[in-house]
ZAMARGU-4260 file (C-alpha; in steps of 0.2 Angstrom, whole numbers, plus 5000, padded with zeros to 4 digits):
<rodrens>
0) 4755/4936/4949 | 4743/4950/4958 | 4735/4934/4970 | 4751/4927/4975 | 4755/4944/4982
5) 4740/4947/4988 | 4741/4930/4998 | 4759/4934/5002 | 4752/4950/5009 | 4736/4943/5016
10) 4749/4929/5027 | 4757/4943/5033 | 4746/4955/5041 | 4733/4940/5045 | 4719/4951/5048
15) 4716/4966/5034 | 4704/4978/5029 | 4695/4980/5009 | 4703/4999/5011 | 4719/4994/5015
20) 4720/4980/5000 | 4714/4992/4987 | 4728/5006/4992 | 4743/4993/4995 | 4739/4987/4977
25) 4734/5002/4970 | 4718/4995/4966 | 4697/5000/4965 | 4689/4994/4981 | 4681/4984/4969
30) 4694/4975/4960 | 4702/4973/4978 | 4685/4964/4982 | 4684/4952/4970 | 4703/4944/4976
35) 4698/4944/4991 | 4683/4935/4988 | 4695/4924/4978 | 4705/4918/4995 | 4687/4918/5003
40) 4680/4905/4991 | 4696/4895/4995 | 4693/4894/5012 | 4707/4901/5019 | 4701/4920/5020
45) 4685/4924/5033 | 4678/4942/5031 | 4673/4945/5048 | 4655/4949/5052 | 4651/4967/5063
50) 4651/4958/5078 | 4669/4950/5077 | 4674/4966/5072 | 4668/4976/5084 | 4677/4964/5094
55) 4696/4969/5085 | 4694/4990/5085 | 4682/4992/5100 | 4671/5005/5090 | 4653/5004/5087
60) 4654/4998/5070 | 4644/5013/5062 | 4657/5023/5071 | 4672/5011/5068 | 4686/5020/5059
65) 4692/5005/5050 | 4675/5002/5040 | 4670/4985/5050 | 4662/4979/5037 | 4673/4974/5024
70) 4687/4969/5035 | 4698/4949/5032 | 4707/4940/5043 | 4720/4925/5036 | 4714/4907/5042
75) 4725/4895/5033 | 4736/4885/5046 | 4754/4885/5044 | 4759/4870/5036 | 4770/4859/5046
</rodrens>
């Protein structure tokens, strides 16, 4: 299952950006998006705002290479 995967992926990498979803899983942005927002609504995905990502690359985010706006970062805990 494609959101088992994406978690598996998402745990992994702990902080990712919409572009990168879409091309790992060969995927429209848009499709990509919509799992994302899947984990989001769970609470264990945050899509960082432009400050805290201008905080992660250091570029303005107009500028940022890694498209600021549309980039996740994994908050579920590790279970003890």
């Amino acid at each position: 299952m494609i959101l088992s995967e994406l978690k598996e992926y998402l745990k992994q990498h702990e902080q990712v950006s919409l572009r990168d979803v879409a091309i790992h899983f060969n995927l429209s942005e848009t499709a990509a998006q919509a799992m994302l927002e899947h984990w989001e609504r769970k609470g264990k995905l945050k899509k960082l705002d432009n400050a805290s990502c201008a905080n992660v690359c250091g570029h303005e985010c107009s500028s940022c290479p890694m498209q600021c706006s549309m980039i996740y970062r994994w908050t579920e805990t590790p279970e003890s």
